[in-house]
N, C-alpha and C positions, 0 to 999 in steps of 0.2 A: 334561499339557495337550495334548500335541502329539496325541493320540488320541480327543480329545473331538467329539463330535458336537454339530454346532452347526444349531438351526434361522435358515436362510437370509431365512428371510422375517422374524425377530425380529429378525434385526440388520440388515436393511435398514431398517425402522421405526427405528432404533435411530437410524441413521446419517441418516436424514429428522427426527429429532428432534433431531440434535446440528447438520446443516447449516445447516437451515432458519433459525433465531435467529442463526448467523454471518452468515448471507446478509445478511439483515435489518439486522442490526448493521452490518454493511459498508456497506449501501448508505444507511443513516444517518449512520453517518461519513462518508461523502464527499457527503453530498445538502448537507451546511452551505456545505461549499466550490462544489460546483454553483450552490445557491441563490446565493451572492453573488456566482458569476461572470455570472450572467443576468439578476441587477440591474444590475452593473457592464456588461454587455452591453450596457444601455439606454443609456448614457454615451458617452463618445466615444473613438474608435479608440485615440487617446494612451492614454488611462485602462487601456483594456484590454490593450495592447500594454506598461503598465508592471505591471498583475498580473500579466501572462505573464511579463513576463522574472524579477520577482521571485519565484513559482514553482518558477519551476529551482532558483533556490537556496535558498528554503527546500524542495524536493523533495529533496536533500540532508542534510539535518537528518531529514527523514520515512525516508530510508534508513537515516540513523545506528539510528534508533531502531527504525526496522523490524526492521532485520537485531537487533538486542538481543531484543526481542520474538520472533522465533522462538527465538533461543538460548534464551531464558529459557522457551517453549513447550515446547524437546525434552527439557529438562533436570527441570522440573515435571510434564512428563506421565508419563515415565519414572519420575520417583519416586514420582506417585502411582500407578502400577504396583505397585510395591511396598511398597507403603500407608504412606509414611513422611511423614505431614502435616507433621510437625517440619520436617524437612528442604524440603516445599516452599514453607515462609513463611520461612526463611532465605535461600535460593533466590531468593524476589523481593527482599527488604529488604537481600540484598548485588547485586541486579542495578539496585536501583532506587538504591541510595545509590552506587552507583560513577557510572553514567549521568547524575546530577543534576549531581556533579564535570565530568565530559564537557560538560553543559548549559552548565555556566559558562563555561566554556573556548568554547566555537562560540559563544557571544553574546560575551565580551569579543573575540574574531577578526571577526565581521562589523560590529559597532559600529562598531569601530576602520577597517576596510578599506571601510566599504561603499561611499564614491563610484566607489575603484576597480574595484571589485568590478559595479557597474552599468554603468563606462563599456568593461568589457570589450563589450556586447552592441549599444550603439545609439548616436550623438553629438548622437543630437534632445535638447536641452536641455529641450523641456518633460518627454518621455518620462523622462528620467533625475531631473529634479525630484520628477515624482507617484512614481517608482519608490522612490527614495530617501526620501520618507514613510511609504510603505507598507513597506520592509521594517525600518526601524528601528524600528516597530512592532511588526510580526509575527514577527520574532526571540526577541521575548520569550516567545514560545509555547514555545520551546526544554523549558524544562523537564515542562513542564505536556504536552507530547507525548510525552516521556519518560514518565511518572507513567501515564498511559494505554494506551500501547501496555504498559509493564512489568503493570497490572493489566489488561488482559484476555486477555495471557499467562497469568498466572494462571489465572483463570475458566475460559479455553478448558481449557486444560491439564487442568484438574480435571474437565471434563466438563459444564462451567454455562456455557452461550452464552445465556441466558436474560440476564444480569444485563449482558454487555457492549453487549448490546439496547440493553435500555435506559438506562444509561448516554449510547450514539449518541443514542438518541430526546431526552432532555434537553439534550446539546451541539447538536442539530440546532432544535431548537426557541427557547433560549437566542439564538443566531447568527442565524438567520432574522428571529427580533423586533428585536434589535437593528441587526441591518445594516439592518433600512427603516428602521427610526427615522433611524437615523444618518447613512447614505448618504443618504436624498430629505429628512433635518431634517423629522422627524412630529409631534406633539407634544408641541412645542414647543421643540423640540431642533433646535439649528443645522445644516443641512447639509452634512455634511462631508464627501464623496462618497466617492472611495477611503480616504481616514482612515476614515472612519467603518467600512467594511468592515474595515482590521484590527481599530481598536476592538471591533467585534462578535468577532472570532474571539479575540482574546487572552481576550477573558472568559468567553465560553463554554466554552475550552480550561481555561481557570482552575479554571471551575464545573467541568465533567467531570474533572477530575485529582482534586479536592475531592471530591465524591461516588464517587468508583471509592476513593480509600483509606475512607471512612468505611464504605462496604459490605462491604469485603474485613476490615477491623478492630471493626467494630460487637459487644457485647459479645451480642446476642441472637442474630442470624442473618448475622454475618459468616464470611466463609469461613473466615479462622482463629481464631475462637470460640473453638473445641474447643481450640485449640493452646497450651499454658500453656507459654511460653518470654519470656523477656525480650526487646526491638527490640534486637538488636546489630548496631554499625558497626563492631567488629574484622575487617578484610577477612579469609573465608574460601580462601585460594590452591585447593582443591582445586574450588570451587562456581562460583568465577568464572573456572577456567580453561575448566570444563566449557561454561557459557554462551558464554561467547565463543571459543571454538575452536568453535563454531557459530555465533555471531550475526556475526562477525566477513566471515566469506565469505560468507553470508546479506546482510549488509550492504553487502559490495563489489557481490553480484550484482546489487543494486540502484542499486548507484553508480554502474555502469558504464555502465545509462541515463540517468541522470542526467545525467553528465558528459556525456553522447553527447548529451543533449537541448541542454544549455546550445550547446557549437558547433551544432547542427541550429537553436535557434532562430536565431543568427548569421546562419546560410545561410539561411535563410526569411523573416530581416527582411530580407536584400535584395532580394528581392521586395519590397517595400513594406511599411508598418505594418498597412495592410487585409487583406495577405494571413497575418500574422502572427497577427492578432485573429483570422479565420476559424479559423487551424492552431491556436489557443488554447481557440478554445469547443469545435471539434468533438473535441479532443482532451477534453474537459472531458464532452461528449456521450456519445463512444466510454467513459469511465469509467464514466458510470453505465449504460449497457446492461452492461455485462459483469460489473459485481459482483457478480451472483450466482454468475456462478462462479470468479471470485476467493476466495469463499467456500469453495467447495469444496476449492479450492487448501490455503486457509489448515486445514480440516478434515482433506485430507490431512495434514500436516503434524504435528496434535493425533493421529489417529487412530492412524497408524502406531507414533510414537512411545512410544502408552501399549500398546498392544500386545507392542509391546517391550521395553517394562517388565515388561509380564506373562510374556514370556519364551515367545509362543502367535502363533508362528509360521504356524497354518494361518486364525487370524483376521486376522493380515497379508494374507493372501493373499486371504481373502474382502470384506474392504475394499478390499484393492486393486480387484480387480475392481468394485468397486460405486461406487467411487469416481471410478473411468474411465467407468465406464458414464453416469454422472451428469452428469458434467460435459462428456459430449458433448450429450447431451440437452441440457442447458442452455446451450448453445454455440451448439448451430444454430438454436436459439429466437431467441438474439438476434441472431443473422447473418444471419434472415432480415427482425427488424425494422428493424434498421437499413439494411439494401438496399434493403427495400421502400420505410420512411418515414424516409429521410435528413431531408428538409426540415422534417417533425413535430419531428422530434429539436435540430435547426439552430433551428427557432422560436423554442422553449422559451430561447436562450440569447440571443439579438439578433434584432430586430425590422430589421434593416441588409440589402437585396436582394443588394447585394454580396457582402460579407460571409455571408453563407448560401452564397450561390452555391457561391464557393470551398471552404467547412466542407462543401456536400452531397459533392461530388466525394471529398474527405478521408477522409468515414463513408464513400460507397459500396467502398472502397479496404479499408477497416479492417472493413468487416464479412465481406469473405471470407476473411479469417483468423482470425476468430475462434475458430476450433475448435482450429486447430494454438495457438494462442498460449496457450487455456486449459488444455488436455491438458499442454504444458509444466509450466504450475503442478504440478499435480496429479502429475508425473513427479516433479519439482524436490523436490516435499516428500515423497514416500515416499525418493527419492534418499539425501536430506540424511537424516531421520529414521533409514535405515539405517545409519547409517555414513560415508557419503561424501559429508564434508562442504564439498569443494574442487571436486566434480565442476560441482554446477551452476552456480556462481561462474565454470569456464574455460568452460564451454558461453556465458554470457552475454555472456563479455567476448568470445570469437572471434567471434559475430555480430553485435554492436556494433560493433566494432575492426576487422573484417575485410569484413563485407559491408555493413551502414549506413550508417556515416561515412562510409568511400570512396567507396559509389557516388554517395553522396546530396551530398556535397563538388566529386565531376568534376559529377555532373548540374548542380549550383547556379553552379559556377566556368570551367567547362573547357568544356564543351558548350554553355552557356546554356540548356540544356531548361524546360521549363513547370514547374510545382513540383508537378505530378501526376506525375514521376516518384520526387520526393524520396518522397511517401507510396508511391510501388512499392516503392523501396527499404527503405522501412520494413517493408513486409508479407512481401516476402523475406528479411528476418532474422527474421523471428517463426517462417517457414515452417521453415528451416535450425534455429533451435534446438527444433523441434520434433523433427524428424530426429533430430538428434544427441542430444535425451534418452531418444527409444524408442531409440533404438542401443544405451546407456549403458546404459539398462533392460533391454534384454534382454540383452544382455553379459555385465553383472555378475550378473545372475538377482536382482533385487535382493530379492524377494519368498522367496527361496529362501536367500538367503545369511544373512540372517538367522536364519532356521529353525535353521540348522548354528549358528549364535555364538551363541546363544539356548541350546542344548543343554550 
């Protein structure tokens, strides 16, 4: 393998045909939760200021299952590297039966906790009221997130972004009908404003979880068709160590904003609720310009990985490169729309002059970072993918830990500064763990070390 000659221009095609439907997928996955944040936009600061805080914690749960989802990505691509279909339907069906167990467990903990749980962030009584609807609601997505992220681990992994498409395309469309219904009462359905928004999300979560196992299992043209094995729940130890001794750090890396987010909205709601809602939508703004190369990220991640399955070490390296090159492309595209058309962006989410106001200044912040912040991804998952699965995980936590929270804590408490420093703060950790991944990248030679343990 290691001597083969590869036309460059076929596997750049290759690699435009394997992004392009992640892309898409991504940006359908998160366009259900935008659409409803920009209905709820329309509503009132409370309203929105109780999505926000409920977010964080369920952004928490989306980590849980995030970081699974990659494990379960390096572990399946890997094996279908080595063309062992067997193994990677046992693969999901012990990564999706362990995770559901997990499910149960974080919905009986936040049921149980959740007043306390809300009155950490805010002591407005109405805020913690609407919050407290919505997330004993939207908890129950738990498992039905789980079930999703684990199948299109899958999919990706196998080299089919086509199908987690549209999977997205169905849960996006699902959520969007029903959140008008339900939030403005259409009709003839009572208006139930933030309820109604979870209502929409639980069921469409529900619908996509449903449709992702019936396609991955369908006896005509499901992915494991071909695969003539019995559904076994006897825990594999050697399948789920593999997965989670990757999903696991994968998981932190993304906890560790999380957690960081929850005290960050803390410090931003004492600025006020209005300045909360703005850091809420634009935050919600700044996600949809950038999923397409979030996309790439998550491609990183798939691409490397089956490569290394394959044991073809100088297609690592040609991806790598193609992958970096992409995802700068797609980087400054959007760091230059959202610079230019912060307010276009602001629109779309609240019709509030305030409110915008605050969220322009936020995106114009968030979009000069955008290159370093997406290069990360795309570092992070050839990183992880090779081997070094702890690496990106301490990159994440030192610039959270170290330059975020603190500065963004003295600016909020200590100095009383404006909260356009809090989002400087923020764009300086993005900046720093950009650094320290091409450090780490070129260090380890990560493209190259492979090659040698591949051998």
């Amino acid at each position: 393998m290691q001597n083969q000659i590869y036309d460059k221009k076929r596997i750049r095609k290759e690699i435009f045909f394997l992004i392009i439907p992640v892309m898409l997928e991504n940006i359908f996955q998160v366009s259900a939760g935008l659409i409803s944040s920009a209905m709820i936009g329309r509503l009132t600061p409370s309203l929105i200021s109780a999505q926000g805080i409920c977010s964080r914690i369920t952004g928490v749960l989306w980590c849980i299952y995030k970081g699974i989802g990659v494990g379960a990505t390096v572990v399946i691509a890997r094996t279908r590297g080595e063309n062992d279909m067997a193994k990677c339907k046992k693969t999901f069906e012990q990564t999706c039966f362990t995770g559901l167990i997990l499910s149960a467990v974080i919905i009986a903990a936040v049921l149980s906790n959740s007043d306390s749980i809300l009155s950490f962030f805010t002591d407005s009584s109405t805020t913690l009221h609407n919050a407290g609807i919505y997330l004993r609601i939207v908890v129950l997505t738990a498992p039905f997130l789980l079930v999703m992220s684990t199948v299109t681990a899958a999919f990706q992994a196998c080299g089919n972004t086509k199908t987690p498409m549209y999977i997205a395309i169905a849960v996006n469309i699902i959520n969007v009908i029903l959140g008008y219904v339900l939030i403005y009462g259409k009709l003839g359905f009572p208006e139930m404003s933030l309820k109604g928004a979870a209502v929409a999300l639980l069921i469409s979560q529900a619908c996509g979880a449903l449709l992702g196992l019936y396609l991955l299992y369908n006896k005509r043209h499901g992915l494991f068709s071909t695969v003539i094995t019995k559904v076994s729940l006897k825990l594999d130890g050697g399948i789920l160590k593999n997965v989670y001794s990757v999903g696991i750090p994968a998981a932190f890396e993304s906890l560790f904003w999380q957690f960081s987010a929850i005290i960050m909205s803390k410090a931003i709601l004492s600025y006020g609720e209005v300045t909360f809602a703005a850091y809420q939508l634009g935050l919600q703004a700044e996600i949809m310009s950038e999923m397409p190369a979030v996309g790439v990220g998550i491609a990183a991640t798939s691409l490397a990985a089956n490569a290394i399955g394959k044991k073809d070490g100088e297609l690592l390296k040609i991806y790598t490169r193609q992958l970096i090159t992409t995802s700068t492309a797609i980087s400054l595209f959007s760091s230059m729309l959202i610079i230019v058309f912060p307010r276009l962006f602001m629109s779309f989410f609240t019709n509030n002059p305030e409110i915008q106001s605050i969220g322009v200044v936020y995106l114009i912040v968030m979009g000069f970072i955008q290159t370093p912040q997406n290069l990360s991804k795309v570092l992070n998952g050839i990183i992880r993918s090779a081997g070094h699965k702890n690496i990106p995980m301490i990159i994440s936590f030192v610039g959270i830990w170290v330059v975020r929270v603190p500065l963004s804590l003295l600016s909020a408490y200590v100095f009383k500064l404006d909260v356009m420093f809090i989002w400087l703060c923020m764009g300086l950790d993005q900046v720093f763990k950009f650094v320290m991944s091409a450090i780490v990248f070129k260090w380890k030679r990560v493209d190259e070390i492979k090659t040698e343990a591949a051998v």
